[in-house]
DRENDO-1510 file (C-alpha; in Angstrom, 1 decimal, always signed):
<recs>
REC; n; res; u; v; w
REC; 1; UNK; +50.9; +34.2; +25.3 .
REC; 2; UNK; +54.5; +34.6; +25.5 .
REC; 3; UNK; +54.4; +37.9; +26.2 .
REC; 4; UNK; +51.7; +37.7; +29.0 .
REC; 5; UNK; +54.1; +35.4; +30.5 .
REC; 6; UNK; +56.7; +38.0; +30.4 .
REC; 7; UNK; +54.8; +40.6; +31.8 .
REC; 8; UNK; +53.4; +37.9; +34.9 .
REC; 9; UNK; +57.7; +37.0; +35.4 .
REC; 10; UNK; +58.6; +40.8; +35.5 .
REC; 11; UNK; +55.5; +42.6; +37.4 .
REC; 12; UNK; +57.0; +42.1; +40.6 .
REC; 13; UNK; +59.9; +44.2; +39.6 .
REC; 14; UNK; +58.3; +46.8; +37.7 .
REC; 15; UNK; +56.3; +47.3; +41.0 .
REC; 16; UNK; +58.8; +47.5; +43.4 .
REC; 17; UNK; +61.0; +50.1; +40.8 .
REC; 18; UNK; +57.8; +52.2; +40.6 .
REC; 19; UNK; +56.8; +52.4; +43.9 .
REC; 20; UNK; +60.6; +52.4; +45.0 .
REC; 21; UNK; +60.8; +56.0; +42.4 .
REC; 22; UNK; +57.6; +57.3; +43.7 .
REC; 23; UNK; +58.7; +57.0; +47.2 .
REC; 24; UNK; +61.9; +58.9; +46.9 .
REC; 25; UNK; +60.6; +61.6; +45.3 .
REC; 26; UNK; +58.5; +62.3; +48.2 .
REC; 27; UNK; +61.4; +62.5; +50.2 .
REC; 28; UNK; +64.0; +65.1; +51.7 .
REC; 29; UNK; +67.2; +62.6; +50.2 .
REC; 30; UNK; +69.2; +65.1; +52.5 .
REC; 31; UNK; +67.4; +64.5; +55.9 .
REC; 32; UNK; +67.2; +60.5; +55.5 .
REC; 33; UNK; +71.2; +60.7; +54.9 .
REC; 34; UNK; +71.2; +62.8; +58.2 .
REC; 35; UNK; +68.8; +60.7; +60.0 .
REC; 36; UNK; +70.9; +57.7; +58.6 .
REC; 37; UNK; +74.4; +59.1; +60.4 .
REC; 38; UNK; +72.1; +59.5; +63.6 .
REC; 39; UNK; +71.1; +55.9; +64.0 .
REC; 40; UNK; +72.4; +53.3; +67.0 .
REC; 41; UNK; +74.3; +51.4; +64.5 .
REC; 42; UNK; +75.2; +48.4; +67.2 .
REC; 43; UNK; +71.0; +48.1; +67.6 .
REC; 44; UNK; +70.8; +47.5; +63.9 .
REC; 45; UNK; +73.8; +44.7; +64.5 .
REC; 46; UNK; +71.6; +43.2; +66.8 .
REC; 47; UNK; +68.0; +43.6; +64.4 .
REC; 48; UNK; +70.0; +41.6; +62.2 .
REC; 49; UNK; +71.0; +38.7; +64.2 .
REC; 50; UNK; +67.3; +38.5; +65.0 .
REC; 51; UNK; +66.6; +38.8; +61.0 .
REC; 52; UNK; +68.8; +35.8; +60.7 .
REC; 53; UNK; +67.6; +33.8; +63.5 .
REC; 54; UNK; +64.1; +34.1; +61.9 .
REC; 55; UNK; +65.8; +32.6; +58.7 .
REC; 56; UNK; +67.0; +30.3; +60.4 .
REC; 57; UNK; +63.7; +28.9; +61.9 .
REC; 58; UNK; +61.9; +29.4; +58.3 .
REC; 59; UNK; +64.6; +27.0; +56.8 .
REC; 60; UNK; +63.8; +25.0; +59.9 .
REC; 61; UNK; +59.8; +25.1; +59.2 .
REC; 62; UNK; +60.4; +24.2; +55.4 .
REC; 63; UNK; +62.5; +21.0; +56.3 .
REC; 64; UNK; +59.8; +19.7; +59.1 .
REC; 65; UNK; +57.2; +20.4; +56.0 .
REC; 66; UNK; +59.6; +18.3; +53.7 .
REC; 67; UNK; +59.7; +15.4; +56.4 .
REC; 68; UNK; +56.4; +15.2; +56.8 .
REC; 69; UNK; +55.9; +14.3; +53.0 .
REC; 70; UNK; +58.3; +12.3; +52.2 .
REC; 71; UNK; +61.3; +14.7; +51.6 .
REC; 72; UNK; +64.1; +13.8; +53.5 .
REC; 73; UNK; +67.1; +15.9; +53.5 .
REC; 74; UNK; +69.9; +17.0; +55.6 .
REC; 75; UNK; +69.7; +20.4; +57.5 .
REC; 76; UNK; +72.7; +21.3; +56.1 .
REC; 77; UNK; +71.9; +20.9; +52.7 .
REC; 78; UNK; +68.2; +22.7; +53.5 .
REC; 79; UNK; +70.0; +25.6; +55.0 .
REC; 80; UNK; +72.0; +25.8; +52.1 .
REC; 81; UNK; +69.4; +25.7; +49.6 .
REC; 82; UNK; +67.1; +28.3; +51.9 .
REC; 83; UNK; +70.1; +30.5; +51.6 .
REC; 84; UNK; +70.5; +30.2; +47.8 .
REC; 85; UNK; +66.8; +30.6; +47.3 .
REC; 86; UNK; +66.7; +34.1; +49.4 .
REC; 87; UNK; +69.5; +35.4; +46.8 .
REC; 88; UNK; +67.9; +34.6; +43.9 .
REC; 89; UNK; +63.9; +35.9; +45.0 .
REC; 90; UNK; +66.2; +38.9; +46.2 .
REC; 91; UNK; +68.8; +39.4; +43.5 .
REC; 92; UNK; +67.6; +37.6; +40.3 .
REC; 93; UNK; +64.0; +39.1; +39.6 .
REC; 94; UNK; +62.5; +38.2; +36.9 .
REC; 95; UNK; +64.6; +35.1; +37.2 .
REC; 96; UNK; +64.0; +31.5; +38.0 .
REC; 97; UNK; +62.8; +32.2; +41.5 .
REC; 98; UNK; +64.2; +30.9; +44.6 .
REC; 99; UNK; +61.6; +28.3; +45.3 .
REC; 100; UNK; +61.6; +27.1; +41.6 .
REC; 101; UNK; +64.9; +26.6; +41.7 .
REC; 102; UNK; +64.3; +24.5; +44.7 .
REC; 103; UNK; +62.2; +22.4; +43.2 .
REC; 104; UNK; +64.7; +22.3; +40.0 .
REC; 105; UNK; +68.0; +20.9; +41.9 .
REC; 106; UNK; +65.6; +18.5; +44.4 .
REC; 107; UNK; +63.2; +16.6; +41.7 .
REC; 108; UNK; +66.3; +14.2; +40.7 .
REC; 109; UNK; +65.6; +12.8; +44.0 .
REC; 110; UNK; +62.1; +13.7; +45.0 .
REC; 111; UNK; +58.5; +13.5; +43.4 .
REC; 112; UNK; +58.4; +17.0; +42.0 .
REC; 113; UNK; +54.5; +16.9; +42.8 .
REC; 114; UNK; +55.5; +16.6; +46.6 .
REC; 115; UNK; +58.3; +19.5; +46.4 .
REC; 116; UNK; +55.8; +21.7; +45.0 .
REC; 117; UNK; +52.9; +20.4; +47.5 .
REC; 118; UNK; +55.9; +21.3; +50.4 .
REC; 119; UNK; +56.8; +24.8; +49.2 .
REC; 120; UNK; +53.5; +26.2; +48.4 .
REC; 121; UNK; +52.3; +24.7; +52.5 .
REC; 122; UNK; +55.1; +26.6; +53.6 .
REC; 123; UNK; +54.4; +29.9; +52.0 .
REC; 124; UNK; +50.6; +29.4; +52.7 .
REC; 125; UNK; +51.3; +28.7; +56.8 .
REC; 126; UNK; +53.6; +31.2; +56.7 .
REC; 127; UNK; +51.4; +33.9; +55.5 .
REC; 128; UNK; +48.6; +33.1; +57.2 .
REC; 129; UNK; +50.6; +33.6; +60.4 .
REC; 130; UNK; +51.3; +37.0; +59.8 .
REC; 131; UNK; +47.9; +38.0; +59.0 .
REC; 132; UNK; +46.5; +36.0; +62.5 .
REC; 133; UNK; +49.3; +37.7; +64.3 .
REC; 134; UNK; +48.5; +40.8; +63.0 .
REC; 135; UNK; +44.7; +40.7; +63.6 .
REC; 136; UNK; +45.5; +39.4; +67.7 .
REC; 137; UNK; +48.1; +43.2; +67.7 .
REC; 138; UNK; +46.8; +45.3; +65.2 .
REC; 139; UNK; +46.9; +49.2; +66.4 .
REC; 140; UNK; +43.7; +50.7; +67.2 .
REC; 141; UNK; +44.4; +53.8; +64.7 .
REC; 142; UNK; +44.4; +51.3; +61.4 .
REC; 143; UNK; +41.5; +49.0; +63.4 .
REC; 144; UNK; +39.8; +49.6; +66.2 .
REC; 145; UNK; +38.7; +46.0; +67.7 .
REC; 146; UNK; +38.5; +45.3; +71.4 .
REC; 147; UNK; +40.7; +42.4; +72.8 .
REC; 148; UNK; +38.1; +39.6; +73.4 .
REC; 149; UNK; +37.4; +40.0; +69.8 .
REC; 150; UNK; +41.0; +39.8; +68.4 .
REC; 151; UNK; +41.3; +36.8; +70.8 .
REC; 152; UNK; +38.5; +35.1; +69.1 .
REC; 153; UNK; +39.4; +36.0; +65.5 .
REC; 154; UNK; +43.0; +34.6; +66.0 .
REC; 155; UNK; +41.5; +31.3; +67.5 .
REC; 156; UNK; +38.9; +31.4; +64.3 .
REC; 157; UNK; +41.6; +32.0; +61.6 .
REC; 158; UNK; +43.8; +29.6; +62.9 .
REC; 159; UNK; +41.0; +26.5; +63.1 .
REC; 160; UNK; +40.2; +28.1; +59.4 .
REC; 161; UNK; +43.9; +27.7; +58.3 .
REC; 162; UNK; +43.8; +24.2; +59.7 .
REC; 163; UNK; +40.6; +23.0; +57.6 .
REC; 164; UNK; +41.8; +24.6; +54.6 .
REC; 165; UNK; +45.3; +23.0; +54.4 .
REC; 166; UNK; +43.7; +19.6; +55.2 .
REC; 167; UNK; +41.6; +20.1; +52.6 .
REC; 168; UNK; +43.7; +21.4; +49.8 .
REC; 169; UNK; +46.8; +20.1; +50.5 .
REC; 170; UNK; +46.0; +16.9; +52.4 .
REC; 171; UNK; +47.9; +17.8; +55.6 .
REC; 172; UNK; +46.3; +18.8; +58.9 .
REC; 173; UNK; +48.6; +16.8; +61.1 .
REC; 174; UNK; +51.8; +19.2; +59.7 .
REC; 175; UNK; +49.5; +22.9; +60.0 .
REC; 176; UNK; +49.8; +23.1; +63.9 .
REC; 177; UNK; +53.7; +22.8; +64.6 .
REC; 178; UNK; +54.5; +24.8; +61.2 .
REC; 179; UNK; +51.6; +27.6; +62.3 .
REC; 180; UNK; +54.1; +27.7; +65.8 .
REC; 181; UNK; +56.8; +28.0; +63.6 .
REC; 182; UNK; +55.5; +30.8; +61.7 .
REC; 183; UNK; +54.5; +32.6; +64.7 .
REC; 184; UNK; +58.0; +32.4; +66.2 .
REC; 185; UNK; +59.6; +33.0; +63.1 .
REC; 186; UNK; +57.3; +36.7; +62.8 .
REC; 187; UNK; +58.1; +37.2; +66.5 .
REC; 188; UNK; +62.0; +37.3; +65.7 .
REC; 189; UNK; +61.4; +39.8; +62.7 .
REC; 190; UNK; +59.1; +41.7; +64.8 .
REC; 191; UNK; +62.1; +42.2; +67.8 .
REC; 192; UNK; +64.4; +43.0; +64.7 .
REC; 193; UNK; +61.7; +45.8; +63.8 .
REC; 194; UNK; +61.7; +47.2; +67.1 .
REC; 195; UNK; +65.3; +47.1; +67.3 .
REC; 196; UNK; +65.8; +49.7; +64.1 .
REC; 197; UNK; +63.0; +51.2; +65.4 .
REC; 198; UNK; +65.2; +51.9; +69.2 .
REC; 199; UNK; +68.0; +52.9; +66.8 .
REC; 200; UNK; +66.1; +55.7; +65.7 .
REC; 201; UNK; +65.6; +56.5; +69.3 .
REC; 202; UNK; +61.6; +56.8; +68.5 .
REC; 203; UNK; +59.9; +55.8; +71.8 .
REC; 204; UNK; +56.1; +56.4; +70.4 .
REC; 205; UNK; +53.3; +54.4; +68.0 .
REC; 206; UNK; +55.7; +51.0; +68.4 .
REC; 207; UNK; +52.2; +49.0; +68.1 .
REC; 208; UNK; +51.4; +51.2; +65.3 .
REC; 209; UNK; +54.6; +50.9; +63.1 .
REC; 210; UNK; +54.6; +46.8; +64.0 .
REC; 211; UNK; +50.6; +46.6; +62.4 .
REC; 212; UNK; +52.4; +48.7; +59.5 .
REC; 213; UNK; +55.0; +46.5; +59.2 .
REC; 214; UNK; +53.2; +43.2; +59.3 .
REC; 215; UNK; +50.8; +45.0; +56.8 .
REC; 216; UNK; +53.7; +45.5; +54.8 .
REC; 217; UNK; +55.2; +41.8; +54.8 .
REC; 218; UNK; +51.7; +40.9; +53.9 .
REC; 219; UNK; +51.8; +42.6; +50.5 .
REC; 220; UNK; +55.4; +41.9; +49.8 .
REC; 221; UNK; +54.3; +39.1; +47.6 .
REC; 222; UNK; +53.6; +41.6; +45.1 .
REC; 223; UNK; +56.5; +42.8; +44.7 .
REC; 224; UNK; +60.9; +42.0; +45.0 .
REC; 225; UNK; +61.2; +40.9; +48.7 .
REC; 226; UNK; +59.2; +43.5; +49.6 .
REC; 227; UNK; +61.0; +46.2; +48.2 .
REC; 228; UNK; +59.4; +49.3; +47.3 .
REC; 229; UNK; +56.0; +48.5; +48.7 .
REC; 230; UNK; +57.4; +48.3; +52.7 .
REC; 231; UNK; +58.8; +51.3; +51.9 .
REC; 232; UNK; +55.3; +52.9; +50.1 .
REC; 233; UNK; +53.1; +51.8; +53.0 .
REC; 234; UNK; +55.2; +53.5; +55.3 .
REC; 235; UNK; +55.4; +56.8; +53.2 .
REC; 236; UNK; +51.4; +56.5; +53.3 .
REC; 237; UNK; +50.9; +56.4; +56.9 .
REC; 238; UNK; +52.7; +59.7; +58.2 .
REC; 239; UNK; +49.3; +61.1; +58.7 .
REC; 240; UNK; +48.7; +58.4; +61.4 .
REC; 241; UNK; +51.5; +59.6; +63.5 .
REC; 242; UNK; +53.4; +62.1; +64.8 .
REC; 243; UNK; +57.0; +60.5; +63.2 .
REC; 244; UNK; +58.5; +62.1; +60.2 .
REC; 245; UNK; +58.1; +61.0; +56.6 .
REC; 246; UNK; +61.9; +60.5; +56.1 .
REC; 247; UNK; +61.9; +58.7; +59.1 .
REC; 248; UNK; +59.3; +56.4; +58.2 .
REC; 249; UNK; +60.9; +55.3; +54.7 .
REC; 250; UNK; +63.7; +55.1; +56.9 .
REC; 251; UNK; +62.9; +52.3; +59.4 .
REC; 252; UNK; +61.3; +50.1; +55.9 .
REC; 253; UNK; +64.8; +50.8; +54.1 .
REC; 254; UNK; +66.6; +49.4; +57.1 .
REC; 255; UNK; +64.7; +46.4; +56.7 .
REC; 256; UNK; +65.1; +46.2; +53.4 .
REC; 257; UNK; +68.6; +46.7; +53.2 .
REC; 258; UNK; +69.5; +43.8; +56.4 .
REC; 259; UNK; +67.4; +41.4; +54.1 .
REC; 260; UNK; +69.5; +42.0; +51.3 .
REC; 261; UNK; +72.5; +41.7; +53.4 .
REC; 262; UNK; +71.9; +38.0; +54.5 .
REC; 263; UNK; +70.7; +37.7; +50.8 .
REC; 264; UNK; +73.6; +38.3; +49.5 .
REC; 265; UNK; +75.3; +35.3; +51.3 .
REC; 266; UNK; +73.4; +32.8; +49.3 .
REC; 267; UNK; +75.7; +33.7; +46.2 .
REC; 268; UNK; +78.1; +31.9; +47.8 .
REC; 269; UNK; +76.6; +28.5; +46.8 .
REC; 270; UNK; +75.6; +29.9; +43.2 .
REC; 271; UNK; +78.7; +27.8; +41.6 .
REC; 272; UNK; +78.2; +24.9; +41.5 .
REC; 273; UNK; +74.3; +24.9; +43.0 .
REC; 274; UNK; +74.2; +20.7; +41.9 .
REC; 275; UNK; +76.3; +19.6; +44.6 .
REC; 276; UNK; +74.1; +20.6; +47.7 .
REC; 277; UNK; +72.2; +18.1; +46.4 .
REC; 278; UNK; +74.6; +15.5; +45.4 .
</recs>
């Protein structure tokens, strides 16, 4: 038992070291540190700012989700405790995650049952999103699928999303704003995309690379913040383009690393965690 446990709390990091590995030894190191001195550096200033404006509107989502069930704390303190959650999901693998420890400084206050109820609605909306927006843009080379039927599956898995969270999690009235949420939030990180990708000065498959990279955000539950897997799906598709490999793991490292930039920041309230609740 205990060590089934172990191997569930660590799997996410053993994939993203693996695939991470295997990645870079597919790779010219040499020509991603030369593409790397090529790139627009004030574009990936500005990807981040959209990065963290999307951060910014997923704390927002989480604390209209708290609200609405009886949760009721300051935005400061849920920015705060957003922040400190990315640093440890990002930085502490293996670790009391980010949302547990949510739920660890806020129960002293709050039902934990509700906490748990809030943070798992969150995720699920927030996935969901990505898959529907993905579906409505996906590029014809991964799926070809004429616009009057994405149109119709997007209206179909959103209707879907609504029955099942009123069903499971007793909540319909929330699903709608925090489904708007989530699609703003994935069109901030989908402008910081693009930008990296401009900085690169690629001008070609930006549809394509965008269904890669929402494919990719997708499956980053399986692994560290994504880490390793972004970075594997984009290795994979080089046969769907005309853009270099190096290039490729490039653009999903960029990502990658902007993440753990903000991440990082949440360290500052790793202290004395208590008193953001206090």
């Amino acid at each position: 038992m205990i060590k089934q446990k172990l191997y569930r709390k660590y799997l996410p990091l053993l994939i993203s070291l693996s695939l991470i590995l295997y990645t870079f030894f597919q790779i010219d190191i040499n020509l991603i540190s030369y593409n790397l001195y090529k790139l627009d550096f004030f574009l990936i200033i500005i990807s981040s700012i959209f990065f963290i404006l999307s951060q910014f509107l997923s704390s927002i989502r989480l604390l209209y989700i708290f609200q609405k069930t009886g949760i009721d704390i300051k935005l400061s303190t849920n920015n705060k405790l957003y922040l400190l959650g990315m640093f440890y999901n990002f930085f502490l693998p293996g670790g009391i995650g980010g949302d547990a420890y949510k739920v660890i400084l806020l129960k002293k206050k709050f039902k934990t049952k509700s906490l748990i109820k809030s943070i798992f609605l969150d995720r699920a909306i927030g996935y969901g999103a990505i898959f529907s927006l993905l579906i409505l843009i996906i590029d014809e080379k991964i799926l070809f699928i004429n616009i009057f039927l994405k149109i119709f599956l997007f209206i179909i898995l959103v209707f879907f999303g609504y029955y099942i969270s009123s069903i499971i999690f007793k909540s319909g009235n929330i699903f709608f704003k925090s489904f708007l949420y989530s699609i703003l939030i994935q069109i901030l990180q989908i402008i910081s995309m693009l930008l990296i990708i401009k900085s690169f000065e690629i001008n070609t498959d930006e549809l394509f690379l965008i269904s890669i990279f929402l494919i990719s955000s997708i499956l980053s539950i399986l692994s560290v913040g994504g880490v390793g897997i972004r970075e594997f799906i984009f290795l994979n598709v080089s046969s769907l383009t005309t853009i270099d490999q190096e290039n490729l793991v490039l653009l999903a490292l960029m990502f990658t690393l902007i993440t753990a930039f903000v991440s990082l920041f949440g360290i500052i309230y790793t202290a004395k965690p208590k008193r953001l609740t206090s």
